[in-house]
KOLVO-316276 format. One record per atom (N, C-alpha, C): residue number from 1; residue in one letter; atom name; x, y, z. Coordinates in steps of 0.001 Angstrom, whole numbers, always signed. Layout:
N
+-----+----+----+---------+---------+---------+
|   i | aa | at |      xx |      yy |      zz |
+-----+----+----+---------+---------+---------+
| NUM |  a | CA |       X |       Y |       Z |
...
+-----+----+----+---------+---------+---------+
***
This chain:
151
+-----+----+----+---------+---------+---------+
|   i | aa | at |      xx |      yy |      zz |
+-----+----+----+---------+---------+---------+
|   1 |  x |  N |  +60452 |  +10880 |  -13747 |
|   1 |  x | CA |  +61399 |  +10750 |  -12679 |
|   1 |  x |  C |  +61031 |   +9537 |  -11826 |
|   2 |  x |  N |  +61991 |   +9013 |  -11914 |
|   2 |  x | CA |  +62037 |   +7438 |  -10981 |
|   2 |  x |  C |  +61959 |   +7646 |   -9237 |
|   3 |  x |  N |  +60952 |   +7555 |   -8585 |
|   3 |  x | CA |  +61002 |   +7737 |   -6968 |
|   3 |  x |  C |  +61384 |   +6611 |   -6264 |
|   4 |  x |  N |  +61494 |   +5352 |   -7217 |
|   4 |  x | CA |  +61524 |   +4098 |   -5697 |
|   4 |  x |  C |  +63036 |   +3749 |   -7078 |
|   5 |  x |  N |  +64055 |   +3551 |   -6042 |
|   5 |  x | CA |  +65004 |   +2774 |   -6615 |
|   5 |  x |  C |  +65122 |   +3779 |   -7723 |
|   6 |  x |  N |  +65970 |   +5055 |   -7176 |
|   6 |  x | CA |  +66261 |   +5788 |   -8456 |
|   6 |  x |  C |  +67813 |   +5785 |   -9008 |
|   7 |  x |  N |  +67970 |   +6374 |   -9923 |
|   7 |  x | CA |  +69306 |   +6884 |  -10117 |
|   7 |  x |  C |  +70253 |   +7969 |   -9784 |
|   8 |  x |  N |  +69277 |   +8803 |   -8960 |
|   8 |  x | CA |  +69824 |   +9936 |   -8350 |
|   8 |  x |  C |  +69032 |  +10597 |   -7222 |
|   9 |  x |  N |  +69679 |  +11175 |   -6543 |
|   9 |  x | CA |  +68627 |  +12097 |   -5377 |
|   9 |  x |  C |  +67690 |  +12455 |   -6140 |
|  10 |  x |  N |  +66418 |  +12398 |   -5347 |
|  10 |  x | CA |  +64836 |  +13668 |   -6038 |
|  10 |  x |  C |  +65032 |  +15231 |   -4866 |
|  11 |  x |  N |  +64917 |  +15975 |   -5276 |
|  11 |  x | CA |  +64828 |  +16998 |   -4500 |
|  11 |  x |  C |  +63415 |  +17049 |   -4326 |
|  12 |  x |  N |  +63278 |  +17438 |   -3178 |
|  12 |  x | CA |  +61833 |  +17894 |   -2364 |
|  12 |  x |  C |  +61429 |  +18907 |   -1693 |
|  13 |  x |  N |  +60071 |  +19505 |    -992 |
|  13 |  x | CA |  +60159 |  +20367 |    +136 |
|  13 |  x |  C |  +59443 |  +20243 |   +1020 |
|  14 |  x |  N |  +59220 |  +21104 |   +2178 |
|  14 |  x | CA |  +58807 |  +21125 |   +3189 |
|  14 |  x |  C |  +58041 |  +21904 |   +3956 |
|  15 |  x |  N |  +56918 |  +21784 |   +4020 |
|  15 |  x | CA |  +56175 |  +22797 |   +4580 |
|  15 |  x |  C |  +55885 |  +22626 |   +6639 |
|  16 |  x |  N |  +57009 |  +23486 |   +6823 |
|  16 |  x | CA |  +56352 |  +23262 |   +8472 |
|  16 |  x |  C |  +55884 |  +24590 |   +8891 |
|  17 |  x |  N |  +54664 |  +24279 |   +9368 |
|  17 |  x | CA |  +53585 |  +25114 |   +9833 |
|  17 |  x |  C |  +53459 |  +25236 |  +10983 |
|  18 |  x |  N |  +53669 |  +26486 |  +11770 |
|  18 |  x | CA |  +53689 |  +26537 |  +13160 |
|  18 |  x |  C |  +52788 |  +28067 |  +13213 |
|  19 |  x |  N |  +51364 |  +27430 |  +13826 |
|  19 |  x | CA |  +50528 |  +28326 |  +13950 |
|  19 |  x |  C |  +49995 |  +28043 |  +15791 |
|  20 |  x |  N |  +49879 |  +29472 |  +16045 |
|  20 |  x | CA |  +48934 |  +29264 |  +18086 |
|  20 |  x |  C |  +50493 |  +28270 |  +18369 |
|  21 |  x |  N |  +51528 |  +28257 |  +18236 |
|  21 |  x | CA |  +52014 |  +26971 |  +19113 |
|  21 |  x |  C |  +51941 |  +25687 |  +18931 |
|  22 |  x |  N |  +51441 |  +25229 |  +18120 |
|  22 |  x | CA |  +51125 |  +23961 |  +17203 |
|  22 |  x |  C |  +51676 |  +24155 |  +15850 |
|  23 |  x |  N |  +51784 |  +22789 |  +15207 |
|  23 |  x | CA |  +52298 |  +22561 |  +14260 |
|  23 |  x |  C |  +51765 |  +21748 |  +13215 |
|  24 |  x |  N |  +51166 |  +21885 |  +12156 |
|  24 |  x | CA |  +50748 |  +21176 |  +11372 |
|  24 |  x |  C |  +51713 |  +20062 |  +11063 |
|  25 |  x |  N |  +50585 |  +18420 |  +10856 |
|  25 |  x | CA |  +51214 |  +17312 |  +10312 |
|  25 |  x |  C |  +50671 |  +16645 |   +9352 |
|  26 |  x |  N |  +50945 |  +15858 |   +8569 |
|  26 |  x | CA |  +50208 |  +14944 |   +7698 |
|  26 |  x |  C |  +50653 |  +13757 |   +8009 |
|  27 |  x |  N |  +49326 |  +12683 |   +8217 |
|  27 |  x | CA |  +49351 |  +11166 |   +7855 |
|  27 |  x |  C |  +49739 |  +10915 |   +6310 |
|  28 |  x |  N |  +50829 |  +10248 |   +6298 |
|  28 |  x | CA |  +50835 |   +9771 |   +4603 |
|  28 |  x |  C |  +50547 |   +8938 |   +4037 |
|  29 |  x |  N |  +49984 |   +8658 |   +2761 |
|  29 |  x | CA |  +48904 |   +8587 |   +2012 |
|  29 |  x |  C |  +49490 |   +7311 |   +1271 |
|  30 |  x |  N |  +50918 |   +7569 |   +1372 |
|  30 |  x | CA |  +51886 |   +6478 |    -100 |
|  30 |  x |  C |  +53404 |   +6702 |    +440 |
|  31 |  x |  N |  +53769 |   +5877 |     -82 |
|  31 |  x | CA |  +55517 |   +5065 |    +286 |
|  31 |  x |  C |  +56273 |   +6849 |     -91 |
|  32 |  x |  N |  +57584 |   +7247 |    +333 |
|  32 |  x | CA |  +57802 |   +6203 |   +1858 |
|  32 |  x |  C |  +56785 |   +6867 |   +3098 |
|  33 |  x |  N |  +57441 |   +5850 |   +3619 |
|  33 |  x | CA |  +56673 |   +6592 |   +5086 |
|  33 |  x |  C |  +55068 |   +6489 |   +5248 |
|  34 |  x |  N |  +54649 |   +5826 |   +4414 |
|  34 |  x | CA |  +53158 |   +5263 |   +4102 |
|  34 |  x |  C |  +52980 |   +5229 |   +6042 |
|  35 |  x |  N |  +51450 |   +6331 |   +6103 |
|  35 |  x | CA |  +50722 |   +5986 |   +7457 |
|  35 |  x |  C |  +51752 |   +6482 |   +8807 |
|  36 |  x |  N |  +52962 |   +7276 |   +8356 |
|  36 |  x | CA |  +53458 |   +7999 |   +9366 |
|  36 |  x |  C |  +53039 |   +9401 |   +9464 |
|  37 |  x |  N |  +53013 |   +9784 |  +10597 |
|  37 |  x | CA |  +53377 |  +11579 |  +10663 |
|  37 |  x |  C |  +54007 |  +12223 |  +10277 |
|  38 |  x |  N |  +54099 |  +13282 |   +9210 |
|  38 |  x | CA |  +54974 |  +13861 |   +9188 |
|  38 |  x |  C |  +55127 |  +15346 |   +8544 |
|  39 |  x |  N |  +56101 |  +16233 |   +7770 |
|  39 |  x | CA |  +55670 |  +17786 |   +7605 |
|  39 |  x |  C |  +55220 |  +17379 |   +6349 |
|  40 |  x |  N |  +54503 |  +18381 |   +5606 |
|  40 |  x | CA |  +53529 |  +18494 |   +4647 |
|  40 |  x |  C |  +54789 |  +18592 |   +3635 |
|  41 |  x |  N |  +54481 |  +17957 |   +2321 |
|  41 |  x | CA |  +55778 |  +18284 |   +1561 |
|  41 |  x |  C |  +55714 |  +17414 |    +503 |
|  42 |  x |  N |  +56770 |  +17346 |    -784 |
|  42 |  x | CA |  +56681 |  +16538 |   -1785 |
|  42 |  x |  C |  +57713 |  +17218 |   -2807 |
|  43 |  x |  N |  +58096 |  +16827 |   -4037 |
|  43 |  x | CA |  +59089 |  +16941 |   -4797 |
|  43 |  x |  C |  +58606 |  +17695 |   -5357 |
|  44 |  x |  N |  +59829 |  +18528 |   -6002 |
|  44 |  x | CA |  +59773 |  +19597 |   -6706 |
|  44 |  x |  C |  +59406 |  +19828 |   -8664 |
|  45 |  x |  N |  +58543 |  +20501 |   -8775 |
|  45 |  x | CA |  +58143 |  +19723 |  -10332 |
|  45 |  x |  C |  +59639 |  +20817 |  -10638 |
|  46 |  x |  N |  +59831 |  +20099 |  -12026 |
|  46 |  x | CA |  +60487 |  +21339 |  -13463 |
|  46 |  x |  C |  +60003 |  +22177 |  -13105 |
|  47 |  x |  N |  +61600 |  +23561 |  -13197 |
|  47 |  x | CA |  +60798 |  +24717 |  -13466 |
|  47 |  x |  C |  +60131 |  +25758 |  -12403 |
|  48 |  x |  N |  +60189 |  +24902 |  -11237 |
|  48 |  x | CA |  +59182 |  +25215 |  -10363 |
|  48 |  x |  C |  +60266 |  +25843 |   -8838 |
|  49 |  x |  N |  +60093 |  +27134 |   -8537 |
|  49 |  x | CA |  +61284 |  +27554 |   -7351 |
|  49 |  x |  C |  +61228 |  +26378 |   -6365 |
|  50 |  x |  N |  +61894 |  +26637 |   -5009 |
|  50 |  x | CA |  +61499 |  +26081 |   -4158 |
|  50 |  x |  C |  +60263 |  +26519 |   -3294 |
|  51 |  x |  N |  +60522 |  +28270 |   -3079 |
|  51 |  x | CA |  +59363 |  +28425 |   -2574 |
|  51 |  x |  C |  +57819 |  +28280 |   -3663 |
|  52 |  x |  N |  +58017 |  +28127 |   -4644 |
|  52 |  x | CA |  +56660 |  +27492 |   -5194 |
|  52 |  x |  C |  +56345 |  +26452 |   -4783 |
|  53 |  x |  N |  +57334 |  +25315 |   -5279 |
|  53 |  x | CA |  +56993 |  +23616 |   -4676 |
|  53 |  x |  C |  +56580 |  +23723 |   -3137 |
|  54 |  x |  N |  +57177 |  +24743 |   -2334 |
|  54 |  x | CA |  +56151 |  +24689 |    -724 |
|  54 |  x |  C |  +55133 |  +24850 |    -910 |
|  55 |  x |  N |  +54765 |  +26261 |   -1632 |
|  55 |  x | CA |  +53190 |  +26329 |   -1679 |
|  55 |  x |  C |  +52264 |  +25616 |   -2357 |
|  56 |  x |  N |  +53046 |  +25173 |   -3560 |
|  56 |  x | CA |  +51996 |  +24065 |   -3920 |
|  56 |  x |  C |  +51876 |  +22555 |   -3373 |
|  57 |  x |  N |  +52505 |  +21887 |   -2371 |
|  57 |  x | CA |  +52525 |  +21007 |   -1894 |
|  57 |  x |  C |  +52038 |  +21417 |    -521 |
|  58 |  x |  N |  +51667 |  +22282 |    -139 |
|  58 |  x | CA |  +51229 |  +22607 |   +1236 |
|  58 |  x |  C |  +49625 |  +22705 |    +721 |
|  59 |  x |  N |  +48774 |  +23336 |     -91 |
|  59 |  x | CA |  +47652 |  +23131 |    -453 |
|  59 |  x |  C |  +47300 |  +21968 |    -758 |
|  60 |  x |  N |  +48145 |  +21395 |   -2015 |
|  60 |  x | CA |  +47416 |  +19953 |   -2349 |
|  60 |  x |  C |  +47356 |  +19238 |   -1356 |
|  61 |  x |  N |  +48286 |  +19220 |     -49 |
|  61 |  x | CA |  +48280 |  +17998 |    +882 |
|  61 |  x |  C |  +47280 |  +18895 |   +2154 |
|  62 |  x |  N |  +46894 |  +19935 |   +2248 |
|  62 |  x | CA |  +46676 |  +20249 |   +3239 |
|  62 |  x |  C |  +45467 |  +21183 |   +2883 |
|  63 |  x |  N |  +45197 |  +22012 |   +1942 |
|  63 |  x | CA |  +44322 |  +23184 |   +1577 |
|  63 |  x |  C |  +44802 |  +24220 |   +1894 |
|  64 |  x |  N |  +45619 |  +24607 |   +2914 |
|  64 |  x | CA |  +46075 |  +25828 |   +3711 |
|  64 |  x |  C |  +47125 |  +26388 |   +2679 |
|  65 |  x |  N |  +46806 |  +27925 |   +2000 |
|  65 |  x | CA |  +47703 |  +28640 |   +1244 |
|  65 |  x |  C |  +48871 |  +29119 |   +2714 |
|  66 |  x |  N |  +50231 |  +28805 |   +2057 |
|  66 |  x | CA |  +51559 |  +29555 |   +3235 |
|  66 |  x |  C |  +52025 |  +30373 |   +2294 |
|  67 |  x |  N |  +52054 |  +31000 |   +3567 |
|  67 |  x | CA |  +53814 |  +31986 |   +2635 |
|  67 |  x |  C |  +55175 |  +31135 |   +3444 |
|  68 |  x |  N |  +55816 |  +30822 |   +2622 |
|  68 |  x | CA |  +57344 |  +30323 |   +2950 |
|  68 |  x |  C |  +57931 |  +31823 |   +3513 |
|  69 |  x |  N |  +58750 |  +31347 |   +5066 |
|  69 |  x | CA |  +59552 |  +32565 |   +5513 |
|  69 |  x |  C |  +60931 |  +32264 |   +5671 |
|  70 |  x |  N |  +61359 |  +31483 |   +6130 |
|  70 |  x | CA |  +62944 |  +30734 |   +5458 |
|  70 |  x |  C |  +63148 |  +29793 |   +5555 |
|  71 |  x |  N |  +64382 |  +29331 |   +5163 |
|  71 |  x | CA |  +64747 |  +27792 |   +5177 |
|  71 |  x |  C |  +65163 |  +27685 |   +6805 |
|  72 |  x |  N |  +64749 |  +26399 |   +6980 |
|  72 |  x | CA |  +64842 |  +26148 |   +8230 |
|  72 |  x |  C |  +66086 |  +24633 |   +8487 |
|  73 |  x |  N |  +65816 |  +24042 |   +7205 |
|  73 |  x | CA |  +66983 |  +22516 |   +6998 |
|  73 |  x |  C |  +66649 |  +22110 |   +5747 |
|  74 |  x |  N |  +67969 |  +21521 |   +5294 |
|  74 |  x | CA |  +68390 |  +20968 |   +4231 |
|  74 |  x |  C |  +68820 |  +19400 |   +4490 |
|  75 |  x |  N |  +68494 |  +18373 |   +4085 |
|  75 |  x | CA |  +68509 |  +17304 |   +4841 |
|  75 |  x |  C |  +68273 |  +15579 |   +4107 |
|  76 |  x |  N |  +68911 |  +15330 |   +4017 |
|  76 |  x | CA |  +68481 |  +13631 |   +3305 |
|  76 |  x |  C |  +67558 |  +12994 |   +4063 |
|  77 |  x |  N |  +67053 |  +11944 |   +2913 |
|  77 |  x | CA |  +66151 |  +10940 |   +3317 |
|  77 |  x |  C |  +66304 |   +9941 |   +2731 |
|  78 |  x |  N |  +67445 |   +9008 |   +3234 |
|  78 |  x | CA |  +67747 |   +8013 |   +2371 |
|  78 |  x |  C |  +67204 |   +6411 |   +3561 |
|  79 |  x |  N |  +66434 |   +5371 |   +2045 |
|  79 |  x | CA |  +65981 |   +4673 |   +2870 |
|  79 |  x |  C |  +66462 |   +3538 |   +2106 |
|  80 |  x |  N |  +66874 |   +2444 |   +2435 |
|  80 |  x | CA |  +67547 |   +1138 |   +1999 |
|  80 |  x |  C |  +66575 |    -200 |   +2060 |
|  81 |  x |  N |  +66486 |    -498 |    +822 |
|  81 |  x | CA |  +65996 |   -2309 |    +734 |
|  81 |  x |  C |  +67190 |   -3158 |    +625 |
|  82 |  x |  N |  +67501 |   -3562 |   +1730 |
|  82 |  x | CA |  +68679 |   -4262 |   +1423 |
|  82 |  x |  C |  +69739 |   -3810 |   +1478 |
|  83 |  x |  N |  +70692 |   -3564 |     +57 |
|  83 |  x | CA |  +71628 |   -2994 |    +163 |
|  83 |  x |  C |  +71714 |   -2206 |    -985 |
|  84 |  x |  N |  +70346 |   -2107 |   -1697 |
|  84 |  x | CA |  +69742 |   -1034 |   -2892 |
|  84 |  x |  C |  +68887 |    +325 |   -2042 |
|  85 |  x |  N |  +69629 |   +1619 |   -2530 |
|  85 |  x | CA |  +68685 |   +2653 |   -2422 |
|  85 |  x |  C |  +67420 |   +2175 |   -2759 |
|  86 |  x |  N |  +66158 |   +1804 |   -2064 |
|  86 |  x | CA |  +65083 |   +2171 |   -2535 |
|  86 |  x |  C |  +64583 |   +3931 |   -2601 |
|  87 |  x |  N |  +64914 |   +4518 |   -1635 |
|  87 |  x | CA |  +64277 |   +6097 |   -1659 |
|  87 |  x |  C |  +65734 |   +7225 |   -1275 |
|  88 |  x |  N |  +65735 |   +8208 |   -2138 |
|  88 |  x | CA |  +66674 |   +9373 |   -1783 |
|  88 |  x |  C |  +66126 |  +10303 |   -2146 |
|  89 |  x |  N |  +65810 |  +11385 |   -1208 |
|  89 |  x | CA |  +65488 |  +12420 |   -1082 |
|  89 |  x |  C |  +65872 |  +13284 |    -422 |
|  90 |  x |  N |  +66136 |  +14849 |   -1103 |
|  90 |  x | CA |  +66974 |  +16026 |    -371 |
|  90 |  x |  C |  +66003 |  +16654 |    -199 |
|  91 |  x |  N |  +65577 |  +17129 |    +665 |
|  91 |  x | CA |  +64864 |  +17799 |   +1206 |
|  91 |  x |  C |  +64907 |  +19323 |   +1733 |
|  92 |  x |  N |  +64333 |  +20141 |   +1555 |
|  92 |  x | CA |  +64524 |  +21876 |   +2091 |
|  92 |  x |  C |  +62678 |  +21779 |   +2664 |
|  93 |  x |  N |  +63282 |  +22085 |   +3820 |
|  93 |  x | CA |  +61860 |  +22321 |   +5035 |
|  93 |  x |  C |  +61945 |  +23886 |   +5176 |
|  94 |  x |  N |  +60759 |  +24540 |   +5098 |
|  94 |  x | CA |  +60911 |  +25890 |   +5254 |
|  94 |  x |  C |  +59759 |  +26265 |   +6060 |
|  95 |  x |  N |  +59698 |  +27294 |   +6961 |
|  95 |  x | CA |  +59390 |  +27248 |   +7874 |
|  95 |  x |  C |  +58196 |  +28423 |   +7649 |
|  96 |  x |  N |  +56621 |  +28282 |   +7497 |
|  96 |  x | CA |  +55721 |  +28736 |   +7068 |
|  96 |  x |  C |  +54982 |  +29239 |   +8042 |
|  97 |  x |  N |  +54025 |  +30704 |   +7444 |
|  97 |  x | CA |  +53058 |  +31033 |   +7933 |
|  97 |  x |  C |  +51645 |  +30556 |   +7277 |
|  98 |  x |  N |  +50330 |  +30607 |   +7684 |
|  98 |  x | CA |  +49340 |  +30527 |   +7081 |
|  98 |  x |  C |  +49004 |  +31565 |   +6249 |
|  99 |  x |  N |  +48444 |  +31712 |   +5187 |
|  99 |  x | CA |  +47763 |  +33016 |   +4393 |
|  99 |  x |  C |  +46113 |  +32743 |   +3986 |
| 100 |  x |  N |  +45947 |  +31700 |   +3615 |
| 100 |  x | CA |  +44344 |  +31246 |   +3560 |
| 100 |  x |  C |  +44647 |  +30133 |   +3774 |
| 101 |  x |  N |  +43157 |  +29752 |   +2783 |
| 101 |  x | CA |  +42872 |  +28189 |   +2496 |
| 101 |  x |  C |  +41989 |  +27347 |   +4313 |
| 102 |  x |  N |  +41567 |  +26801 |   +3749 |
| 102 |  x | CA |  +40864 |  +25910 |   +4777 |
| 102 |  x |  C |  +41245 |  +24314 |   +5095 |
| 103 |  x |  N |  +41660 |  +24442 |   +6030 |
| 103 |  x | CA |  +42089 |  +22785 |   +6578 |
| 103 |  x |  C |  +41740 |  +21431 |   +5964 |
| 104 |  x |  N |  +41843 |  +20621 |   +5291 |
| 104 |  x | CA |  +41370 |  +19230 |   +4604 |
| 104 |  x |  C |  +42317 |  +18611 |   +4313 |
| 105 |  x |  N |  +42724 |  +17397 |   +4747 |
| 105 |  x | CA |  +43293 |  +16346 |   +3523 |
| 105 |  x |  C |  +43146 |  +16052 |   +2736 |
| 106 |  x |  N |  +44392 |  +16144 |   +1525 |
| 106 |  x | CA |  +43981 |  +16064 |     -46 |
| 106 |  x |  C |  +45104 |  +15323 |    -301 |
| 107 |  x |  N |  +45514 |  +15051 |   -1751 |
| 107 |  x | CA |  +46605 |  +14606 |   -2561 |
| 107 |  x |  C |  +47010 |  +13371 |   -2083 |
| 108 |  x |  N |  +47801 |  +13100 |   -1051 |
| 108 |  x | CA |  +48563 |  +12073 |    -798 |
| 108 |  x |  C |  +48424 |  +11654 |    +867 |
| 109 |  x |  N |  +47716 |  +12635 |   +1074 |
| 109 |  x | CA |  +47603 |  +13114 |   +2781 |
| 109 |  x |  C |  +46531 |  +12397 |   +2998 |
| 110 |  x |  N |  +46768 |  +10965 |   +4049 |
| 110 |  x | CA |  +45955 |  +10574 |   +4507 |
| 110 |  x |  C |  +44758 |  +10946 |   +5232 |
| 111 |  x |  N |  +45562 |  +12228 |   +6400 |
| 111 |  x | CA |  +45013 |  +12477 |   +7453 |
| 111 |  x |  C |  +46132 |  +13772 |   +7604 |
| 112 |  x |  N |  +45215 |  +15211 |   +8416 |
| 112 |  x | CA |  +46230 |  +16176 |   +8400 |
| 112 |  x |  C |  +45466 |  +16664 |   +9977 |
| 113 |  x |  N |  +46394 |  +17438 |  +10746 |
| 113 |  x | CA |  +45717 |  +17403 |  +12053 |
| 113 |  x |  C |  +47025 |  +18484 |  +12600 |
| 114 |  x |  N |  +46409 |  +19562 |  +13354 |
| 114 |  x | CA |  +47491 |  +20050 |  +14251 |
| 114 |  x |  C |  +47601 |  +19298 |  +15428 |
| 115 |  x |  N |  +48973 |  +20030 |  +15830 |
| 115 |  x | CA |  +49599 |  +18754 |  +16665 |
| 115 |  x |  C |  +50336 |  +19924 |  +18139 |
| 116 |  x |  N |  +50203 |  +19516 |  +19473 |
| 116 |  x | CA |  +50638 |  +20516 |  +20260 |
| 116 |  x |  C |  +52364 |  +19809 |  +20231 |
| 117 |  x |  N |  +52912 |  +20767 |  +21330 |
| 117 |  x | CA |  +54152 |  +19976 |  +21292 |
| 117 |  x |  C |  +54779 |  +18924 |  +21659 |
| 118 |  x |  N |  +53807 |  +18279 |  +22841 |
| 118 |  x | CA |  +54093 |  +17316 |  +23411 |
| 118 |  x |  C |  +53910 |  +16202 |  +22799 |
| 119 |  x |  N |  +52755 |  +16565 |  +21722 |
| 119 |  x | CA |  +52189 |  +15080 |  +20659 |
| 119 |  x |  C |  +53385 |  +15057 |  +19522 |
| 120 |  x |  N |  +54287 |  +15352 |  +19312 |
| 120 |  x | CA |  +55314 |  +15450 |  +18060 |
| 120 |  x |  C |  +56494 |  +14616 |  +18902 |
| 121 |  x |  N |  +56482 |  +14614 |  +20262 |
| 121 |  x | CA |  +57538 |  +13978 |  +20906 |
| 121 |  x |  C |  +57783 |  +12621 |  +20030 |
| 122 |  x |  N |  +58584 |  +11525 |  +19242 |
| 122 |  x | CA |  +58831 |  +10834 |  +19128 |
| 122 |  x |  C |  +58334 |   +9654 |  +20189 |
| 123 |  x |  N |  +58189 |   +9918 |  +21236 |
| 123 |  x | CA |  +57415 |   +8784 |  +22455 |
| 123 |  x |  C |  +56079 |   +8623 |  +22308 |
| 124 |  x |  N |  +55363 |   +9774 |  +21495 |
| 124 |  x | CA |  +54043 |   +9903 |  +22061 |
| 124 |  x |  C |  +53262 |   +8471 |  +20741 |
| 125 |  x |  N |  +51971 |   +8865 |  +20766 |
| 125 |  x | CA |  +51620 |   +8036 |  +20213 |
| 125 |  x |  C |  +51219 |   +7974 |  +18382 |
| 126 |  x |  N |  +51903 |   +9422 |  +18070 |
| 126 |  x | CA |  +52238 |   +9659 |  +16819 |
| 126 |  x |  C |  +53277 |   +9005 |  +16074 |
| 127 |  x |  N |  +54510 |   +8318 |  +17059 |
| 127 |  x | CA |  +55254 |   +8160 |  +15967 |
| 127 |  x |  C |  +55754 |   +8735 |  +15339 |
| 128 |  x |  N |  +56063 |  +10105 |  +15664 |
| 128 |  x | CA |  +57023 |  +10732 |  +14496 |
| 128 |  x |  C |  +58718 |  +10510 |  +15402 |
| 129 |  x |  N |  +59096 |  +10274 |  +13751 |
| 129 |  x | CA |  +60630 |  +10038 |  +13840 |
| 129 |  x |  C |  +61430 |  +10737 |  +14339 |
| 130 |  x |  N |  +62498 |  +10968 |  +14926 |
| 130 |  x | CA |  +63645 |  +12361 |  +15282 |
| 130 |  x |  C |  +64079 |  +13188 |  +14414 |
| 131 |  x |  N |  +64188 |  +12584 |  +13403 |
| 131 |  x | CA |  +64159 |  +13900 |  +11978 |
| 131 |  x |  C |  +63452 |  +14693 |  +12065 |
| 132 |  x |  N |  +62122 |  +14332 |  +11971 |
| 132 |  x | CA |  +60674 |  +14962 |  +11504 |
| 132 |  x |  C |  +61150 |  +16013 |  +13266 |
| 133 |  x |  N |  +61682 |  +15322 |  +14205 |
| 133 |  x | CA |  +61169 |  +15789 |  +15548 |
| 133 |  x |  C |  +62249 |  +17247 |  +15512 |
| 134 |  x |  N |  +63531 |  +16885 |  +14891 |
| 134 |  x | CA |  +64349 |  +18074 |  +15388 |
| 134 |  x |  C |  +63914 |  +19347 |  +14453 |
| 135 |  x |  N |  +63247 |  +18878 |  +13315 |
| 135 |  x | CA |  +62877 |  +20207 |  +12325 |
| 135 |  x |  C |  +61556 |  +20436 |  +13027 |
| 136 |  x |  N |  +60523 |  +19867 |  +13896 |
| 136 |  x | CA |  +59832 |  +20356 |  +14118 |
| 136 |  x |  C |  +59969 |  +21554 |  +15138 |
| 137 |  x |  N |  +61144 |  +20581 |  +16365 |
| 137 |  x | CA |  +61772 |  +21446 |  +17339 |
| 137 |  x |  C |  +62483 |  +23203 |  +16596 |
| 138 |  x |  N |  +63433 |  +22794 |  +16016 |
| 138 |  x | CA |  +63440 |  +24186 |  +15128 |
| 138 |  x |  C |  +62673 |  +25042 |  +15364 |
| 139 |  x |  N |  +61668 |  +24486 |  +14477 |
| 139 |  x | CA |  +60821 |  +25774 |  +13693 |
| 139 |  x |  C |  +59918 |  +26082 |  +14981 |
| 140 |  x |  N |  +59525 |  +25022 |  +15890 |
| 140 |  x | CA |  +59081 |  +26006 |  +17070 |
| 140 |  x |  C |  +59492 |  +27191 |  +17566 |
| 141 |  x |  N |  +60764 |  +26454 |  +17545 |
| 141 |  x | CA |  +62013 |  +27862 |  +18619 |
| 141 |  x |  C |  +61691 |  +29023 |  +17549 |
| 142 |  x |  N |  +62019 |  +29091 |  +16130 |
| 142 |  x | CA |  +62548 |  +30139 |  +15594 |
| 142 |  x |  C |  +60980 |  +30845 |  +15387 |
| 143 |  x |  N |  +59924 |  +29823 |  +15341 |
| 143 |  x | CA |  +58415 |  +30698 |  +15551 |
| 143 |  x |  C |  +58611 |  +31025 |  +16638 |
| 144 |  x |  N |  +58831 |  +31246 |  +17801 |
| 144 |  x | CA |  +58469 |  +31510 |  +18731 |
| 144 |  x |  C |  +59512 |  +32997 |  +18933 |
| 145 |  x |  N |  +60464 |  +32948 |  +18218 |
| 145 |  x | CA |  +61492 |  +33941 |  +18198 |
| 145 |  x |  C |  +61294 |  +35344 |  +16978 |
| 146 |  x |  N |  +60337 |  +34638 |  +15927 |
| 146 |  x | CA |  +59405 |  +35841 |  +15194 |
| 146 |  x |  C |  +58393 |  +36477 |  +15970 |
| 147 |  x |  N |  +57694 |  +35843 |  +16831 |
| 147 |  x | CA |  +56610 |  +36326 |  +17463 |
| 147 |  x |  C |  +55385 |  +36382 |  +16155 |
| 148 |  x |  N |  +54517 |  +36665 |  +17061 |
| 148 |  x | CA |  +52874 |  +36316 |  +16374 |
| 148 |  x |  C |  +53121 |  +37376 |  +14890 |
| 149 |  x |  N |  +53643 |  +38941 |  +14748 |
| 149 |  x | CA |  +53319 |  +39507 |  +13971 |
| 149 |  x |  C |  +54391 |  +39097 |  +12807 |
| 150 |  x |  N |  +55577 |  +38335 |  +13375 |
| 150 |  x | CA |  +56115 |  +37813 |  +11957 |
| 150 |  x |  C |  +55584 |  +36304 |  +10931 |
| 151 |  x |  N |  +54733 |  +35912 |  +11794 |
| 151 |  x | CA |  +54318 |  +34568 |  +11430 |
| 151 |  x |  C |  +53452 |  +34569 |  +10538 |
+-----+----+----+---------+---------+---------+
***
């Protein structure tokens, strides 16, 4: 499957992690978005559900086993060289609890770090985009609307 300059959308997923009020992020590792903030996540192999591709892209990039609890957004990521798609990606962000695993950057993940809410602001000195910001906003609200024993 072709990722830069493809012939069709790649489908992907999304792991957002909202644990204590914080939210897990990853520095990324490789294009796109090389050295931004953003939710833990990556394309979906063959074969593979969606809630699998969360959990296995939430370990490799992060170590932390989730359980996926629902979809939270469905969402493009289309990025242009010019006037050629270089990147399209559909994306399903789902909105996770922790189950194990221990904190580390792995796979593609530069750097992985919880983040309070004020550091996800798009102003702050993270840099995360308004995309990344309104799914993060989300999944706050709707964690915060499970409460601790649904999370």
């Amino acid at each position: 499957m072709q990722r830069e300059f493809p012939s069709a959308p790649v489908l992907a997923v999304g792991a957002v992690v909202v644990d204590q009020g914080r939210v897990l992020l990853v520095r990324r590792g490789s294009q796109p978005l090389k050295d931004r903030w953003t939710i833990p996540g990556g394309v979906l192999e063959l074969g593979e559900s969606l809630a699998q591709g969360v959990v296995r892209e939430a370990r490799e990039e992060t170590g932390l086993i989730v359980e996926p609890l629902e979809l939270l957004e469905l969402l493009d990521r289309i990025h242009r060289e010019r006037e050629r798609i270089q990147f399209h990606y559909v994306i399903a962000d789902y909105l996770c609890r922790i189950t194990g695993g221990v904190l580390k950057a792995a796979s593609d993940a530069a750097e992985v770090r919880w983040v309070e809410r004020a550091q996800w602001n798009s102003h702050s000195a993270l840099g995360v985009d308004p995309v990344t910001v309104r799914v993060l906003e989300k999944a706050w609200r709707r964690a915060r609307e499970l409460g601790p024993e649904e999370r």
